[in-house]
C-alpha positions in Angstrom: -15.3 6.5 -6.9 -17.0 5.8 -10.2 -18.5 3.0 -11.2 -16.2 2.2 -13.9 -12.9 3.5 -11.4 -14.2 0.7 -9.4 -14.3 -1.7 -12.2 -11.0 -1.1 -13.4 -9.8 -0.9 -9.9 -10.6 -4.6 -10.0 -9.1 -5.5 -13.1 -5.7 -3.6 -11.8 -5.7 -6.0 -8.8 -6.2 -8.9 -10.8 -3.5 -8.2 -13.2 -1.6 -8.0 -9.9 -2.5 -10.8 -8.1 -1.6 -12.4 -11.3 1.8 -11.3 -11.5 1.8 -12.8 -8.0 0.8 -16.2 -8.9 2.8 -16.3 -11.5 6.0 -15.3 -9.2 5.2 -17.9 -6.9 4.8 -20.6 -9.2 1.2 -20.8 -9.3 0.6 -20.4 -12.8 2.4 -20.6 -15.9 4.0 -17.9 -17.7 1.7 -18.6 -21.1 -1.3 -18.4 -18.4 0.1 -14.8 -17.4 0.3 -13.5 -20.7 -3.7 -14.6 -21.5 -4.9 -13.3 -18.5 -2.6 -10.1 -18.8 -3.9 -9.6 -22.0 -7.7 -10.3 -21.1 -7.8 -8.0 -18.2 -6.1 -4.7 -20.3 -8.8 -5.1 -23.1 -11.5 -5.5 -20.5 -9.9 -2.3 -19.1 -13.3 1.1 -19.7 -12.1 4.1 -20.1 -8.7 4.8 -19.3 -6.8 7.1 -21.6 -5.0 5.6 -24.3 -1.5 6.9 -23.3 -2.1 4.1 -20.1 -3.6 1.2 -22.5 -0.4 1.6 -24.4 1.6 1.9 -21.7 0.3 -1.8 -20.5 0.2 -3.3 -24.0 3.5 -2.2 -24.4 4.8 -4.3 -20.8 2.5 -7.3 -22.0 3.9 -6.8 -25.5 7.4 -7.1 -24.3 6.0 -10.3 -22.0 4.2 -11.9 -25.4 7.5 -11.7 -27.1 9.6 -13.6 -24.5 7.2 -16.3 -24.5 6.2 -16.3 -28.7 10.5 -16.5 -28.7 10.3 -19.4 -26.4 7.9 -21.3 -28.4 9.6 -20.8 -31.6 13.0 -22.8 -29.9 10.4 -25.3 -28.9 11.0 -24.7 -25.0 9.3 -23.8 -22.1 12.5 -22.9 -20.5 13.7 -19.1 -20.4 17.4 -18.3 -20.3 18.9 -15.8 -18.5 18.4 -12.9 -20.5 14.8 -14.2 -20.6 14.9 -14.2 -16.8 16.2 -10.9 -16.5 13.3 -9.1 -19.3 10.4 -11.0 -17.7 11.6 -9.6 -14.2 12.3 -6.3 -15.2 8.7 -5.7 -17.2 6.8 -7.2 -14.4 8.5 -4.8 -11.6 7.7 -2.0 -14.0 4.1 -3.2 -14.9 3.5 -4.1 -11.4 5.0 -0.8 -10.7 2.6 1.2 -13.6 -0.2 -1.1 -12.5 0.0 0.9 -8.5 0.2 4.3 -10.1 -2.7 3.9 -12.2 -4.9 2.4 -9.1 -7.4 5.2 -8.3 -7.1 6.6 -4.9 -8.9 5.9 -2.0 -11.2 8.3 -1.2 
């Protein structure tokens, strides 16, 4: 594995174990967005088509939470509920395929 496979191999696991402290309540949903965020731009050389495939899931997470903030909440509704879930199954889910492999 290359050196920077094996960095971004880190950064993938972070954004998952993240999503995992987030799920159980370990962090906050504005803290998963930061950290989201911070770990895709520290992301070196992946192909742009994947960058914008994560920016686009922590786009769609950003949004939730900048929607939140404008009704002066820190309470999601149900339709919340149901986005947040849905783009962290399928980021969680891009976030495995783009892992390298073992070798």
């Amino acid at each position: 594995m290359r050196q920077d496979e094996a960095y971004n191999q880190r950064q993938y696991e972070r954004m998952l174990q993240a999503i995992e402290a987030y799920e159980k309540d370990r962090i906050t949903f504005g803290r998963l967005t930061i950290d989201l965020e911070g770990l895709i731009q520290a992301l070196e050389n992946i192909p742009n088509a994947q960058r914008h495939i994560l920016l686009t899931h922590w786009g769609t997470l950003e949004d939730v939470r900048s929607l939140a903030l404008s009704r002066s909440t820190t309470q999601f509704d149900d339709e919340d509920n149901r986005l947040i879930t849905a783009t962290l199954t399928a980021l969680k889910a891009e976030l495995i395929h783009m892992m390298p492999s073992p070798t």
